[in-house]
N, C-alpha and C positions, 0 to 999 in steps of 0.2 A: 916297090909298087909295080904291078906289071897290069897295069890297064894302058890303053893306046891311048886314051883321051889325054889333053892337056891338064884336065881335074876330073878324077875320077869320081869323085863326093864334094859335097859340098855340107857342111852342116851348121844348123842354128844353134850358137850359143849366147846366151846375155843380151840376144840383141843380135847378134856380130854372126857375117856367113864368113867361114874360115876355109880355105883351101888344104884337104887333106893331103893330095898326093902329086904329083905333078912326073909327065912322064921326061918329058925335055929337064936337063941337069942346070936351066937358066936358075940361078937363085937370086939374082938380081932382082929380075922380072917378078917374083916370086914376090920379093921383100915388099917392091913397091904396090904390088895389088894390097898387099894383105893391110901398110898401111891409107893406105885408099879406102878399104872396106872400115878399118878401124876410126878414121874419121870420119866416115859419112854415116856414123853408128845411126843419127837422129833419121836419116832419112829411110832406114828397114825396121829399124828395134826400139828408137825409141827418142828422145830429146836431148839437145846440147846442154853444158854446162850453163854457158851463156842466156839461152831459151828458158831455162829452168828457173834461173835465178830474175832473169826478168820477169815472168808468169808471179814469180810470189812477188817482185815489188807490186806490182798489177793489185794480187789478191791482198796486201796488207794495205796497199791505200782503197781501196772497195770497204773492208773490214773496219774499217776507220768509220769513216762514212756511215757505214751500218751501225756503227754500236753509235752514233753520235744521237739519237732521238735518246737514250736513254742517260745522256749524260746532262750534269745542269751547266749551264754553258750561259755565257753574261749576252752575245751576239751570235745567235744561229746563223743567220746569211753570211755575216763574215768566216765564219768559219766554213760554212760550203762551199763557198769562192775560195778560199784556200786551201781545202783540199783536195775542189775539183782542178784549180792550178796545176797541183801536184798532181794528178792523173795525168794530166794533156802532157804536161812536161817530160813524162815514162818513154821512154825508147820505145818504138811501133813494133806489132808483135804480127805475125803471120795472120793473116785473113781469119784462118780458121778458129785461132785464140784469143783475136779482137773483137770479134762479131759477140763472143760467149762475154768477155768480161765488159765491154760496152754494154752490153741488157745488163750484164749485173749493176753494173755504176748506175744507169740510169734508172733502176728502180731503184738502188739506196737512199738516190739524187731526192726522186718522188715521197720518201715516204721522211728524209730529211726535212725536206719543204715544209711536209705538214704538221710534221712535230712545227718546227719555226715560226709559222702560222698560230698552232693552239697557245705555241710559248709566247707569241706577241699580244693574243686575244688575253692569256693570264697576266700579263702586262700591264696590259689597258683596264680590265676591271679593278686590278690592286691599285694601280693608278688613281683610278674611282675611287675606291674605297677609302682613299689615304688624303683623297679632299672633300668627301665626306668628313670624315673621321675632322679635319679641320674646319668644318664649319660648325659640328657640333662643341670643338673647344672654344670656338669664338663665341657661341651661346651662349657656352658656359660663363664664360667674362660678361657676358652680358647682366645675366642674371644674377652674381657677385654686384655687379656695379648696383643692381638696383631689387638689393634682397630684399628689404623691406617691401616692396609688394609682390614677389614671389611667392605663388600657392605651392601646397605638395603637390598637385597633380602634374606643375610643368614640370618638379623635377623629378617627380617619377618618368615622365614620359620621354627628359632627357635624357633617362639611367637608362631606361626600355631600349631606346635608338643609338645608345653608345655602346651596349654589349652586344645588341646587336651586329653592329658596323666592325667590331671587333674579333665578331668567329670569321670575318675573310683574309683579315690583315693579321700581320705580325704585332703585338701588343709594343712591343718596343718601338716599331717602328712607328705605332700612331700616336706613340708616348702618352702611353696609359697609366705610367706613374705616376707623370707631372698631372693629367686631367684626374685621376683619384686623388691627389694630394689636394686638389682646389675642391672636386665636389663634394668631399666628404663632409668637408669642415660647413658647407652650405647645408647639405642635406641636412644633416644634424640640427642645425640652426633651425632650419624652416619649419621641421620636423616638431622639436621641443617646443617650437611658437605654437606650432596649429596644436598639441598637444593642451601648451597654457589657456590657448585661446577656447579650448574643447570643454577644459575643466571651467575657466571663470563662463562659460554659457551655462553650465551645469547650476551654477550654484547661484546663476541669476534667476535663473528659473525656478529653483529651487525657492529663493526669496520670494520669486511673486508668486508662487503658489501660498507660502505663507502668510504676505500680503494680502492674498485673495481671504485668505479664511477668516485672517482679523477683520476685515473691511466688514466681510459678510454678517459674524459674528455682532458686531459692535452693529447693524444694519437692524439685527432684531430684535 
């Protein structure tokens, strides 16, 4: 090398400024800058192993978070208190990369919420629905107890309000088995009576019109 400076070049590689040429025969001096420069790589070229690996715990508990409105899940809130646990608990990352993944958290945070929100609101209506669903099987016992004066139209309009109350809920879960095994055997019944009851009108009628005619008959 015959330049007078102490580093005549200097050049960027990988990251890393490397000293080409050196005019003083120090190699010591040499040794220790270069590693100097090679551990302070995160502060010209780029990020520490350390920084690195923390950043993705950072981004997999974020990612967590994110994908949780799409999963079905028995307790949303408990599960966001325990993942944002695990955020807080993450080793503290440099200003510059906590400020970016903090917004990220806290809109996953936000949009977590409201899934947890709609999933309590579908909760509570299935809730509903499933004492619904029990009031109409306690009718239904009702009307069992006292079929003999049971018309079709109440249990058509049982059948109406129980298949109804059934496109919300799970049919098992409002045990629509057991509630078709009891109303059928009714329906049926009440059904065949008003049928019986349809014809012997028919044929009473039938009689007094021909009552009428002999009366009339036998009149002139």
């Amino acid at each position: 090398c015959h330049e007078p400076e102490a580093f005549t070049s200097l050049r960027r590689d990988s990251g890393i400024w490397e000293p080409r040429c050196a005019k003083f025969g120090n190699e010591e001096f040499m040794s220790e800058q270069n590693e100097t420069l090679q551990t302070g790589r995160s502060a010209v070229g780029g990020i520490s192993d350390t920084l690195r690996e923390q950043l993705h715990r950072h981004e997999a508990v974020c990612e967590e978070l994110e994908q949780l409105p799409a999963r079905t899940v028995e307790d949303y809130p408990a599960e966001i208190a325990r993942i944002t646990a695990e955020f807080k608990a993450l080793p503290p990352l440099p200003p510059e990369y906590a400020e970016i993944l903090e917004k990220r958290f806290a809109a996953a945070t936000k949009e977590a919420e409201r899934a947890a929100t709609e999933n309590a609101e579908r909760l509570a209506q299935r809730a509903a629905k499933l004492e619904e669903c029990a009031r109409l099987s306690a009718e239904l016992d009702s009307l069992i107890a006292g079929a003999e004066l049971v018309t079709p139209g109440e249990v058509e309009k049982l059948e109406k309000r129980w298949n109804e109350c059934l496109k919300s809920v799970d049919p098992e879960a409002a045990g629509a088995a057991d509630f078709a095994a009891r109303f059928e055997p009714l329906k049926a019944r009440i059904l065949a009576e008003a049928e019986a009851d349809r014809i012997r009108g028919e044929q009473a009628e039938k009689l007094a019109a021909e009552l009428a005619e002999l009366t009339a008959g036998e009149d002139m």
